[in-house]
N, C-alpha and C positions, 0 to 999 in steps of 0.2 A: 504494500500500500504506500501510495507516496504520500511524503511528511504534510504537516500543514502548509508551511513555506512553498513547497513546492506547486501546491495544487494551488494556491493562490496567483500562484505565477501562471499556472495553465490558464486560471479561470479570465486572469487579467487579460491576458495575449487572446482567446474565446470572445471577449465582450465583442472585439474590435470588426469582427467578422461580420458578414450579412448575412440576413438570413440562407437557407439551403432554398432555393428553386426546385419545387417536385411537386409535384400531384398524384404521384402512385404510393404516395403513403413507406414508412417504413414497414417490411415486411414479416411477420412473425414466423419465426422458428420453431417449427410443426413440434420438435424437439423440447425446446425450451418451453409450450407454451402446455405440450403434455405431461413436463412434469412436475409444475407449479405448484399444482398441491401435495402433489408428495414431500417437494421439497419447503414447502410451507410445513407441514408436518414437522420434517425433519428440524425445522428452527424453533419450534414451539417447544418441543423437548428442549433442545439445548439450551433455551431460556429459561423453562421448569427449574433445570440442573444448576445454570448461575444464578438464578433468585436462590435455589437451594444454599447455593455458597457464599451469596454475599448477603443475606439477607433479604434481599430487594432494594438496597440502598443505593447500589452503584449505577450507573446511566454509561449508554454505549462508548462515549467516547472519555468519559473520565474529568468531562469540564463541564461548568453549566453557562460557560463565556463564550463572545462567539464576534467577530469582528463587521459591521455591516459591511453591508455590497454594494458595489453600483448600482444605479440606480433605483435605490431602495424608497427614494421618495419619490421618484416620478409612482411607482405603481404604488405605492400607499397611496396617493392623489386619484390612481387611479379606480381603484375599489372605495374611496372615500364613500362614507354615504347609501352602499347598496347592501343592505343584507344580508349575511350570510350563516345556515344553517345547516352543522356540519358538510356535507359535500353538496351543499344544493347553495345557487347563488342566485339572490335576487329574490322578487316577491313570489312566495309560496303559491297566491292563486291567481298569479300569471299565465295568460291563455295560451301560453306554445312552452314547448319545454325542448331543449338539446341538453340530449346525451353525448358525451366524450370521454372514448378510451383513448388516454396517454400513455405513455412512455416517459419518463422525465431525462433519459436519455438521448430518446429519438430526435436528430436535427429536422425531420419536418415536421413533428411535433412542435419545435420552434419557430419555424414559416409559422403554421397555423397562430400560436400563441403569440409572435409579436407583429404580424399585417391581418390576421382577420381577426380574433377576440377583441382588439381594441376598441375596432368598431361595431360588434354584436355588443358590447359592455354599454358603450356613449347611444349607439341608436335605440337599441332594443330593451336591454337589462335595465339600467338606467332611468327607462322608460314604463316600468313595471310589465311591456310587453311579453317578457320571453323571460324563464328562467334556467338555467343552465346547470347540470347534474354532473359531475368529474367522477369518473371511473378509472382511479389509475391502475393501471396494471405493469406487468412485467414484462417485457419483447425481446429488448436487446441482451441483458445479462445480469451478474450479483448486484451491481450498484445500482441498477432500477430497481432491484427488491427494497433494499435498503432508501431511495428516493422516494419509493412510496410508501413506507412503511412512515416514514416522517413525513409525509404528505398525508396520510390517514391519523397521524398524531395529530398534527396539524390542523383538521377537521373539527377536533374534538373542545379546541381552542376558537374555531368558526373564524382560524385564517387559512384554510387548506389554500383557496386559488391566489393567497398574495407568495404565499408559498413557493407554491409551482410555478409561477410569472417570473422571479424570481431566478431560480434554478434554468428558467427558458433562457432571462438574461444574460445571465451567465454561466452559459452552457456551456463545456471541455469536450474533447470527442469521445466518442463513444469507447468505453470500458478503459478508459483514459487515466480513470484515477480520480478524476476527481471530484466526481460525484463521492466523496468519503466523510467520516465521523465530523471533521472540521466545515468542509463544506455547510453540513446541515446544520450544524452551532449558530456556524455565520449567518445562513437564512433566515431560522429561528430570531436572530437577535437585529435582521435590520427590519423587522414589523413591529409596531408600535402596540404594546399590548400582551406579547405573547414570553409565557416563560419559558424558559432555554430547557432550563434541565427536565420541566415536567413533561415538555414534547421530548427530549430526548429517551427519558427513563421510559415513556407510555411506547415510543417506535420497537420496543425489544417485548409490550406485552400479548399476552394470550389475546384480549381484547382486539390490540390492533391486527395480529395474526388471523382470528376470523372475520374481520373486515374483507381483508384481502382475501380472503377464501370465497367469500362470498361475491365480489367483486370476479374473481376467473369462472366463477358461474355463470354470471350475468353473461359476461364475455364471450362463454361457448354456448351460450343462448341464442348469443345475437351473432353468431355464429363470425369473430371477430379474427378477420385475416392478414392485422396489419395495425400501426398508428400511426397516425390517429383516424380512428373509425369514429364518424358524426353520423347522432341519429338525431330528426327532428322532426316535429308536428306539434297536434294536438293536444293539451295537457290532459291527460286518462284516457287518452286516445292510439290508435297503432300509428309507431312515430316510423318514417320512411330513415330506411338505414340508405344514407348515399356513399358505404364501402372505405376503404381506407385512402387517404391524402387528404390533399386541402381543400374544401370547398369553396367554390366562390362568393363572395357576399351578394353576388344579386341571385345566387341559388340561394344563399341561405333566407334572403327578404323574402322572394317568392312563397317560398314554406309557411314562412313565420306569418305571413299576409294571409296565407290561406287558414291557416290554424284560428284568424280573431275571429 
């Protein structure tokens, strides 16, 4: 694992980049996406075994400090003001709803998160129109278990999506490194609100482990071949899955237009 120095150094040299240009979505690993819950299993125990050993007192990376990140106040500005309720953002009986399975690794996961959320957030969310449902999941490799697993802590504190905005920002390449313990510190500590060590300590429990469990159900539900996969429509209604990449925002208007 590289140091904290290090990854800071990736994460800085990352900001500077554009987003990745794709529309076919990052593609999931028939491999990796089959054995998610086994291997979800498999961390559940070995978190049993170190609460066993420390008592429950110790947190993943041993700090409950954490350095902010760039741009951590444009997106606080950016969710300013809009609700949020565990992984659901925006007004609860809002007539359209999108679903998103992410990756917090995937760089077109990034396209999506910094040229089109902006503006579903300002036209739609914002607007009590539309409200938006994060499913993160696992695609690329370990450090998306671990990005959503603090992403699902994160939830529970009702800042998962300034979280993840976040992580898009300053994104590293993939299985790079530094998606790691410091990373999420740092996240944690540039939202105004949120405690470090209690989203740290909650990312390693049973709790957030069947989150995510439930969360790869959904996913092979929606029968999920890639991220990020957007579903959207009518709120209690069958929402149109339009497949994994980016979608357009005048696809996604259309939708949301038709759902009021």
């Amino acid at each position: 694992m590289t140091s904290g120095k290090a990854a800071r150094r990736q994460r800085q040299a990352a900001v500077a980049r554009p987003p990745v240009r794709s529309t076919g979505g990052r593609k999931a690993n028939p491999w990796v996406l089959g054995g998610t819950l086994a291997a979800l299993a498999a961390i559940v125990a070995i978190v049993v075994i170190v609460l066993a050993v420390t008592g429950g007192n110790g947190s993943s990376s041993g700090t409950a400090t954490g350095t902010p990140l760039p741009d951590a106040a444009t997106i606080q500005k950016q969710f300013a003001g809009i609700p949020q309720q565990g992984n659901v953002l925006g007004k609860a009986t809002a007539p359209a709803t999108l679903v998103e399975y992410i990756d917090l690794q995937c760089p077109v996961c990034r396209e999506y998160a910094t040229s089109v959320m902006p503006t579903l957030i300002d036209r739609y969310v914002r607007t009590g129109k539309l409200k938006v449902i994060a499913r993160p999941v696992t695609v690329i490799g370990p450090d998306s278990e671990r990005g959503r697993r603090a992403m699902i802590a994160a939830f529970a504190q009702n800042r998962g999506f300034n979280f993840s905005q976040l992580l898009y920002f300053n994104q590293g390449p993939e299985n790079g490194g530094w998606l790691d313990d410091s990373m999420v510190a740092d996240a944690a500590a540039s939202i105004p609100g949120v405690h470090v060590k209690q989203l740290q300590d909650a990312s390693g429990s049973k709790a957030v482990a069947d989150q995510a469990t439930q969360f790869d159900h959904q996913a092979q539900a929606d029968q999920l071949a890639g991220t990020p996969t957007i579903l959207v429509g009518k709120t209690g209604g069958r929402l149109t899955n339009l497949g994994a990449g980016v979608p357009s925002i005048g696809t996604l208007s259309q939708l949301i237009k038709n759902a009021q």
